[in-house]
N, C-alpha and C positions, 0 to 999 in steps of 0.2 A: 847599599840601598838607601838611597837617601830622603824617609819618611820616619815618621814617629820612632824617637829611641826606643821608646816600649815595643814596637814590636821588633824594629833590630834586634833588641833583646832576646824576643822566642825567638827568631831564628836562627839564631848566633846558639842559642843554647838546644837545638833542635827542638823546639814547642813548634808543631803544625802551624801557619795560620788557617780561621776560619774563615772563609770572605765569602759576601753575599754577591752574586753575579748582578752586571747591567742588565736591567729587563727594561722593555718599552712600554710605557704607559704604570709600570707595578715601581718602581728604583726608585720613590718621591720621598722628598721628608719624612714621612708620618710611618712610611713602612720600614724606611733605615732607621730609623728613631725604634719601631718595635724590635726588630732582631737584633738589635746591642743590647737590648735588657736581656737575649739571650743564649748570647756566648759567642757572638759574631764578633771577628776582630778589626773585620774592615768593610767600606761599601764603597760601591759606585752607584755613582748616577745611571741614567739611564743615557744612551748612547745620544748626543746634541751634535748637529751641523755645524762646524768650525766658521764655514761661509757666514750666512745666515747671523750664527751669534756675533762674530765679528765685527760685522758691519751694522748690523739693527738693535737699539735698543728695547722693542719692543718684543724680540725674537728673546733678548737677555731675560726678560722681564719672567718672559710666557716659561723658559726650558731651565731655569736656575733657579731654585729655593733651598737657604742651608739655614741655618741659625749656629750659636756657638759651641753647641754641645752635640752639632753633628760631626763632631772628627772622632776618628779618622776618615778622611773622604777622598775620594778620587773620583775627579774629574773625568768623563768618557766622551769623544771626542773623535766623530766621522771628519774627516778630511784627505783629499786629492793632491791640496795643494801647501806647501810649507809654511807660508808665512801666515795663510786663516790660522795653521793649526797653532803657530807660533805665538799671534794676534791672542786668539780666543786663551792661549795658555795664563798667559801674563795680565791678562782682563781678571783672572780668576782665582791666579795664585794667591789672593791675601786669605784665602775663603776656603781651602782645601789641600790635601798636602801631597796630591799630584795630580797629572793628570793621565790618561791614557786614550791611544790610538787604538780604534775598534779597526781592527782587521779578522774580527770571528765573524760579522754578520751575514745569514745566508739568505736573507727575506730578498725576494726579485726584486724589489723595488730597489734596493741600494746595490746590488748587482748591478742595474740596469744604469743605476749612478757613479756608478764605479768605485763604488764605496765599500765597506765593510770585508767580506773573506773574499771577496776575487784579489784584491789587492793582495793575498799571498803568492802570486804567480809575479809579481811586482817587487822583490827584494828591495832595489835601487830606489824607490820611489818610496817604501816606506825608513830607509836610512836617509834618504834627503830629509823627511818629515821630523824625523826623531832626532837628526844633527843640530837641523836647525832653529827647533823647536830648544836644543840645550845651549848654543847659544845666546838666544835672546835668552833666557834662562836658567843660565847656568846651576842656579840654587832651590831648583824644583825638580820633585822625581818625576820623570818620565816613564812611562811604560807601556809594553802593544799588548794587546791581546789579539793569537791569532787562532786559525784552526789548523790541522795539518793538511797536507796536501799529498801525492800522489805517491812518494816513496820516504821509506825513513832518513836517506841520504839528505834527496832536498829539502824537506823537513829539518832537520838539524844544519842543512846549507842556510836555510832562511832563519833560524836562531840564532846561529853567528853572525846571520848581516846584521842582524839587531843589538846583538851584544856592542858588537864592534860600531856600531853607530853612538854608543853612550848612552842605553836603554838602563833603565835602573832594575827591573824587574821584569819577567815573562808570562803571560798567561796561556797555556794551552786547550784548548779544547780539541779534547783528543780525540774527531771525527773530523770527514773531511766534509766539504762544502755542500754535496749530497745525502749525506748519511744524516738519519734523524732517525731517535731511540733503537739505536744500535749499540752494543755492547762498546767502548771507547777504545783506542788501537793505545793499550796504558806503555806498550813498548817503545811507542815514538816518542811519547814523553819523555821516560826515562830514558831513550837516548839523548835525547836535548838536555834535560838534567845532568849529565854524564859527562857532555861536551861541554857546557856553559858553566860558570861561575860566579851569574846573578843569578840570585832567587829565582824560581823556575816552579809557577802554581799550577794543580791540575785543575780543569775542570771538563765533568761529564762523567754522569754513572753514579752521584751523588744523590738519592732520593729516602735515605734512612741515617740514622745515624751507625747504624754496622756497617754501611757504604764508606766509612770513611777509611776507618783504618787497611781494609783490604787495597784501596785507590793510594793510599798512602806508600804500603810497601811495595805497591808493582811499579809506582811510577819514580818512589825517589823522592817526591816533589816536597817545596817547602810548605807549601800548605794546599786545603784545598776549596773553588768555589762553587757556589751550588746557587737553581738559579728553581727552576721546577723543586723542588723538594723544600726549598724555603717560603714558596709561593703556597704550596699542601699543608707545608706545618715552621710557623717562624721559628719553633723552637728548637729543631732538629739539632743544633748545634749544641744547645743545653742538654743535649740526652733523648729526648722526647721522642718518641716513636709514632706519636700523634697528635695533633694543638691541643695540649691542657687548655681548658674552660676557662683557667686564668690568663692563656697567653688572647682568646677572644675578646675577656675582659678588658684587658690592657689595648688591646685592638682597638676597641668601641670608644676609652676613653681619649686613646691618644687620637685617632682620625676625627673624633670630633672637635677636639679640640685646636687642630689646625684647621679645621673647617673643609675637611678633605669633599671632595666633589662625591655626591652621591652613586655615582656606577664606578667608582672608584672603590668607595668605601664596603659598596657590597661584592665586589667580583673578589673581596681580598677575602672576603667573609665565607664567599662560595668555596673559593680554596681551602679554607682552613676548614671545614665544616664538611668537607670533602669523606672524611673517614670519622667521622663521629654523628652524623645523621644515618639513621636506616634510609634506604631507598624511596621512601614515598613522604618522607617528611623532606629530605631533599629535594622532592618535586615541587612539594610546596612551599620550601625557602625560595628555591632560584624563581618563584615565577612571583614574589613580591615586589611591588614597583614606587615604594616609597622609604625616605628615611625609620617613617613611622610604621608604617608596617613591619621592617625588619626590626626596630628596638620592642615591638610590641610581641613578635616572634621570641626576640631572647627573653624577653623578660618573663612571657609562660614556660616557655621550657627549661631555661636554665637560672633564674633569676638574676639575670645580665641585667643591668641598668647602667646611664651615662654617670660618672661618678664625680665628676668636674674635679679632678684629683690633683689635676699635674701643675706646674707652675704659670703663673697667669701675671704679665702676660708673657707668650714663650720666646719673645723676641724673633721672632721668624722675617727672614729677609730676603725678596727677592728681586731686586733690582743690582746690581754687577755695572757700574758708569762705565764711561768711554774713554 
């Protein structure tokens, strides 16, 4: 697996990894910068148009912000066609220590694109992506993340096309294209686990920190990612069975401090704040509609204030050249 020794390390020596799932619009600097202060070992981006980036520098501009103390990162990475995916890899490799092809996504709209988890009915087309993807790149990890599909056979048919393409790593999300909050098939995993010989991560069914270890022995897998339940509480990985006031604190001061977009900074807030509001103080969080409103909320209830704490300035960078 060819990413950070440290974590070839855990996994060579059986330590789980912990990874924070690709989310769309939530996988931005400010919230991978919070969950490594707690106990996450790896992030992804949020899932970026290989096209799109490839060709537009303003597309780079808009879906890419890392600075240098965001690794370990992975790169996530919708693409049809080989050479975007190839293009967009090598734009980005000085910046992140792989990248990965989304083949889990079930939203219609990249369905309809052809994009995201239909592509597992597509073997052939996601080993052209991943071959030649290692080609042009020989010295970057590659990896897919897919969902399962209709039987455990082809299911593990489709993790060998991947192995055997030169995939560095595996993600599964052990539901298939249809299924949403349904208990995860943790059997297909661990057949693919079983068959394959690259690192082989779970994800799904991970919303507490007791979710892990159980997901852990059914599936085999080397570690596991969790995407809802890190969204509920960043800390889950540290232990947390709910966002300590200090993990909101840190929230407040890291998102202000990249200057994170207002419905941004509070939809992360809603999550977390999720199981620590009674029901009718929560009515009155979620219907505030200004930065100042909500610091003026923490600060009678919990004495949350912006602490201007963290280093300044944070070197934050998101322009990616041509």
């Amino acid at each position: 697996m060819a990413i950070k020794s440290s974590l070839n390390d855990k996994i060579d020596a059986g330590i789980p990894l912990k990874i924070c799932a690709p989310m769309v619009r939530y996988s931005s600097l400010p919230f991978r910068h919070l969950v490594k202060m707690y106990g996450c070992d790896l992030t992804f981006t949020h899932m970026i148009l290989s096209e799109c980036f490839s060709k537009a520098q303003h597309a780079r501009d808009a879906e890419f912000q890392y600075c240098q103390s965001d690794r370990p990162l992975i790169a996530q990475f919708a693409a049809t066609d080989p050479e975007h995916f190839a293009t967009a890899a090598k734009m980005v490799q000085p910046y992140v220590d792989g990248v990965d092809l989304n083949c889990g996504c079930p939203q219609r709209w990249a369905i309809k694109e052809g994009i995201g988890a239909c592509m597992c009915k597509d073997p052939k087309l996601i080993s052209r992506i991943v071959r030649r993807c290692k080609e042009e790149n020989p010295s970057l990890c590659v990896s897919v993340k897919i969902r399962i599909v209709d039987s455990v056979e082809e299911t593990v048919a489709l993790a060998r096309a991947i192995e055997e393409s030169g995939a560095d790593f595996l993600t599964v999300h052990g539901r298939t294209i249809k299924e949403r909050n349904v208990t995860p098939h943790y059997d297909y995993v661990r057949a693919i686990k079983e068959a394959l010989s690259i690192p082989v991560f779970h994800n799904g069914g991970v919303y507490s920190p007791s979710d892990i270890a159980p997901a852990l022995e059914m599936t085999g897998a080397d570690g596991v990612m969790c995407a809802q339940g890190l969204l509920n509480n960043p800390a889950l990985f540290a232990g947390y069975t709910a966002t300590p006031l200090r993990c909101v604190q840190d929230w407040v001061d890291i998102a202000i401090a990249y200057g994170t977009p207002f419905a941004i900074f509070k939809h992360h807030l809603v999550f977390m704040m999720e199981n620590v509001l009674p029901k009718h103080e929560r009515r009155v969080f979620n219907n505030l509609s200004s930065s100042a409103a909500v610091m003026d909320f923490l600060r009678r209830n919990f004495g949350i204030t912006y602490r201007n704490c963290l280093p300044s300035p944070l070197s934050t960078e998101s322009a990616v050249g041509s």
